[in-house]
C-alpha positions as CSV (number, residue, x, y, z in Angstrom):
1,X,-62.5,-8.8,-36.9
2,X,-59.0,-7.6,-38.5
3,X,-57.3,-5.1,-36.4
4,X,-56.4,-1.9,-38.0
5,X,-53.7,-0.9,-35.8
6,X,-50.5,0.2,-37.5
7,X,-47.6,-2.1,-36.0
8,X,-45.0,-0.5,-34.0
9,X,-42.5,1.3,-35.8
10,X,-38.8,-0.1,-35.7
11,X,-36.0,2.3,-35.1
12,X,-33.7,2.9,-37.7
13,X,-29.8,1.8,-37.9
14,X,-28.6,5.1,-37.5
15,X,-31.1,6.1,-35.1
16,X,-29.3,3.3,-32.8
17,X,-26.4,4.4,-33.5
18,X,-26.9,7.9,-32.4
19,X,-28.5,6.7,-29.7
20,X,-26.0,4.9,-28.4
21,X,-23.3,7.0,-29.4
22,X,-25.1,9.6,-26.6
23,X,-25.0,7.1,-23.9
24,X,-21.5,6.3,-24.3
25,X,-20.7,10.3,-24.3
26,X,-22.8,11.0,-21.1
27,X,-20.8,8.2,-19.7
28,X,-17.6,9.1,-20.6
29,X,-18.2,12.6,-19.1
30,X,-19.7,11.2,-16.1
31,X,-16.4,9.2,-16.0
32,X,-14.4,11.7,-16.2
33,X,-16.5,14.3,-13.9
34,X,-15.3,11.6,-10.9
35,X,-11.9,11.3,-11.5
36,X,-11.4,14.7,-12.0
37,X,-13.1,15.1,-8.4
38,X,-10.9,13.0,-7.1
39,X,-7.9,14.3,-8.3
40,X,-9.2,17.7,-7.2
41,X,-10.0,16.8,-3.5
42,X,-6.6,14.3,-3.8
43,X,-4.7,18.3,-4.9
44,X,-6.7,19.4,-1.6
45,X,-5.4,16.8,0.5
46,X,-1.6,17.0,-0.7
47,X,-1.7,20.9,-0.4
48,X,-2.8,20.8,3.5
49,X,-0.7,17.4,3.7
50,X,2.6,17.3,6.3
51,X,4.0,15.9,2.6
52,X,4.2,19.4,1.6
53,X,5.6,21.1,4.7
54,X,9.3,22.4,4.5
55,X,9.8,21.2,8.0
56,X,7.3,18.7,8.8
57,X,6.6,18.1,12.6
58,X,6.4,14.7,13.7
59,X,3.2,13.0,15.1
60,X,3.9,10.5,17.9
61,X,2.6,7.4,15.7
62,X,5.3,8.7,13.1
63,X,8.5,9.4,15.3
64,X,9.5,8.9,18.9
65,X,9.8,12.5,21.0
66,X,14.1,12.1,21.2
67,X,14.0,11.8,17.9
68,X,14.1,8.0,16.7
69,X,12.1,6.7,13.9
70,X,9.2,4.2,13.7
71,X,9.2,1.6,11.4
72,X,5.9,0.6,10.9
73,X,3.7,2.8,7.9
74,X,3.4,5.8,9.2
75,X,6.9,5.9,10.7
76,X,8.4,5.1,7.2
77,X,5.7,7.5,5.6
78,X,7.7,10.3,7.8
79,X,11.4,9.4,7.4
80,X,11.0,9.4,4.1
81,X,9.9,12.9,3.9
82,X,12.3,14.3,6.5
83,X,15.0,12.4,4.5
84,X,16.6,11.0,7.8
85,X,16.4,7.5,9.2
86,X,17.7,7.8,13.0
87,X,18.4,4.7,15.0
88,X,19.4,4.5,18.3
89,X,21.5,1.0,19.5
90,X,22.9,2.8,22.7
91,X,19.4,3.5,24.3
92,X,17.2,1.9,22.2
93,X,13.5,1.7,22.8
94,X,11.3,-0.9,22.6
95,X,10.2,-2.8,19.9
96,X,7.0,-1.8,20.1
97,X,7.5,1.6,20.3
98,X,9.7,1.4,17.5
99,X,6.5,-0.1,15.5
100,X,8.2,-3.4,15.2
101,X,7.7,-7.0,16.1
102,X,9.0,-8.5,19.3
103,X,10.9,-10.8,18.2
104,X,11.8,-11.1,13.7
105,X,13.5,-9.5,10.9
106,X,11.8,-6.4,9.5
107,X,13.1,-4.8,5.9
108,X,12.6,-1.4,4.8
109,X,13.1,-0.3,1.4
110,X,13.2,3.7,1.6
111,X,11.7,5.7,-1.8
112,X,14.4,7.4,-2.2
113,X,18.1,6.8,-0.5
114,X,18.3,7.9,2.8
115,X,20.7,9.0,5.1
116,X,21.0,6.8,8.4
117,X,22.3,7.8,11.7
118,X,22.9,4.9,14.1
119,X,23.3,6.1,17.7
120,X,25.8,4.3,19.9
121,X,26.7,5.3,23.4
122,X,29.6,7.8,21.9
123,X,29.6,9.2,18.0
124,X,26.8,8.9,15.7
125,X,27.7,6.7,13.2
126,X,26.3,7.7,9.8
127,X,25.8,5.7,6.3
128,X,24.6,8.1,3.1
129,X,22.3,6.9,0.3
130,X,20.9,3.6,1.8
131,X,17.9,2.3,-0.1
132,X,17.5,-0.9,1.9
133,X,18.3,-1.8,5.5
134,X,16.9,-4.2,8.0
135,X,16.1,-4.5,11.8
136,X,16.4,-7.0,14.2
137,X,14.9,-7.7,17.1
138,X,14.9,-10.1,20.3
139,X,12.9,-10.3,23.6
140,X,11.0,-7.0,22.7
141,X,14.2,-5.0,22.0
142,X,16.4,-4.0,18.9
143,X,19.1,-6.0,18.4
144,X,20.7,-5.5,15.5
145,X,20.7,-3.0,12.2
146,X,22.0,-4.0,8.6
147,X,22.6,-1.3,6.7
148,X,23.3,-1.8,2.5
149,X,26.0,0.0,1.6
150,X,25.7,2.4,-1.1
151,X,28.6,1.4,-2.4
152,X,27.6,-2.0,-3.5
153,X,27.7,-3.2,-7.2
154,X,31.9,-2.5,-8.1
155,X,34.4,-3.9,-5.2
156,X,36.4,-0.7,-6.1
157,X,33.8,1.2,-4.5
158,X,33.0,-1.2,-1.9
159,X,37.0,-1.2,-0.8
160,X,37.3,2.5,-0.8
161,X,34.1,2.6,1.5
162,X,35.6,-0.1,4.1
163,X,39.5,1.5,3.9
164,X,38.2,5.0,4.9
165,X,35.9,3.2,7.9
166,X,38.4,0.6,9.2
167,X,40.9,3.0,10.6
168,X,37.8,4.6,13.0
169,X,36.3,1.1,13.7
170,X,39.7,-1.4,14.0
171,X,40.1,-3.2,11.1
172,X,43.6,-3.7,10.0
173,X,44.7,-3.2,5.7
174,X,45.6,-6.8,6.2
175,X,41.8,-7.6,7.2
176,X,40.6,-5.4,3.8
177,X,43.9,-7.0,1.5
178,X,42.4,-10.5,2.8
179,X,38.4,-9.8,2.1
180,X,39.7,-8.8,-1.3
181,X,41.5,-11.9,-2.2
182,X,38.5,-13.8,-1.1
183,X,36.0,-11.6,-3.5
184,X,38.4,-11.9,-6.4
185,X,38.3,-15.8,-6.5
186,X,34.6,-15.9,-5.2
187,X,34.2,-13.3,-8.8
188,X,35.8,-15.8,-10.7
189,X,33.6,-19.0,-9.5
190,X,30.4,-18.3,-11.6
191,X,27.4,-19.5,-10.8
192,X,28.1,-19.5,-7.4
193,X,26.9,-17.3,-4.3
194,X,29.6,-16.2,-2.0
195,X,29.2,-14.3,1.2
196,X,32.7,-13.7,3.1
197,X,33.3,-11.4,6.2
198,X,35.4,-8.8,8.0
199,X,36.4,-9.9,11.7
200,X,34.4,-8.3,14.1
201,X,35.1,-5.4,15.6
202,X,33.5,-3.6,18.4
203,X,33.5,0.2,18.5
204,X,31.6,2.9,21.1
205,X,29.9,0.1,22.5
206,X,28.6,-2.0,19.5
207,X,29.6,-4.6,17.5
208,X,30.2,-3.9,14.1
209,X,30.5,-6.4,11.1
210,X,31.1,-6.1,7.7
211,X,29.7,-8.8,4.8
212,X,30.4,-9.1,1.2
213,X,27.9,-11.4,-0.6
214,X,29.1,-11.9,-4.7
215,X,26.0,-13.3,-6.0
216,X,25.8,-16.3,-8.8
217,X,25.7,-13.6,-12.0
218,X,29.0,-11.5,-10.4
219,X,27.2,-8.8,-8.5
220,X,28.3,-7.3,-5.1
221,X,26.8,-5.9,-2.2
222,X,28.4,-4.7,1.0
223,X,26.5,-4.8,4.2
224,X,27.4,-3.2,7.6
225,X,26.1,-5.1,10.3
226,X,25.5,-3.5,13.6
227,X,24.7,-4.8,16.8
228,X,24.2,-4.4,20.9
């Protein structure tokens, strides 16, 4: 018996098309329904956020109650909105308070440059725009701070910088006439990376270094190294 039943019906080119052309739209609108939730309830969370606070209080995860920073994420997360790093190397506490390792090297790039105020056992001492610095630390305790210089990248700079600190902190103009002679002909070996050193000094009970590195293309950085 030959079936009479009429086969089914295909759908047409541009019926497809249309059809699909609606399920990418509710799609893309779905899409962007979420993200525009997300950015909403993110708008929420930064309006109620210690981020937008004029004088944000610290939490005790984020800084220590006499006023030192922590290191770890919230810590950096804080400093970097109250635009002050402060270190103390007089009375510091331990490393683990501090939200560092026991015993390592720990470097913190800041988001934007930073004051830092170093603590000794007399004057704060106090470096402006720092972008990069690093800790130190031995036996549970901080040992040691290196502070970049801001005025790294031209020796003029750099020079200026060290002349108007060495009168405070001991070092003589024939210690700065010397380290400039050395970074001259260190300049002028290409392809070679140079680090060379003011004498140590100690002042208000820490030790304070000074390092010039001239790396293989000609650049320059200046690093204050501080210790207990």
């Amino acid at each position: 018996m030959t079936s009479t039943a009429s086969p089914p019906r295909r759908e047409s080119p541009s019926a497809r098309a249309k059809r699909k052309n609606r399920l990418l739209t509710a799609i893309t609108l779905g899409i962007a329904v979420i993200i525009c939730a997300v950015v909403g309830l993110g708008a929420y969370a930064m309006t109620n956020s210690w981020w937008t606070e004029d004088d944000p209080v610290a939490s005790a995860d984020q800084q220590l109650s006499d006023g030192q920073s922590r290191f770890d994420r919230a810590g950096q997360d804080f400093f970097n909105r109250q635009r002050l790093v402060t270190v103390d190397l007089g009375a510091p506490a331990s490393a683990a308070d501090l939200g560092l390792p026991g015993d390592g090297s720990t470097i913190v790039d800041t988001l934007v440059p930073l004051p830092i105020e170093v603590r000794t056992n007399g004057d704060d001492l106090r470096f402006s725009g720092v972008t990069r610095f690093s800790l130190v630390t031995v036996g549970g305790a901080l040992a040691q701070v290196a502070v970049v210089s801001a005025s790294s990248g031209a020796w003029t700079a750099m020079e200026a910088d060290l002349r108007a600190r060495a009168g405070q902190w001991g070092w003589s103009d024939a210690d700065i006439a010397t380290l400039a002679e050395q970074v001259g002909a260190a300049a002028r070996n290409e392809g070679v990376a140079t680090s060379m050193t003011l004498p140590t000094v100690a002042f208000m009970g820490v030790d304070i270094g000074a390092e010039v590195t001239v790396s293989e293309v000609g650049s320059l950085e200046l690093v204050y190294v501080l210790s207990r």
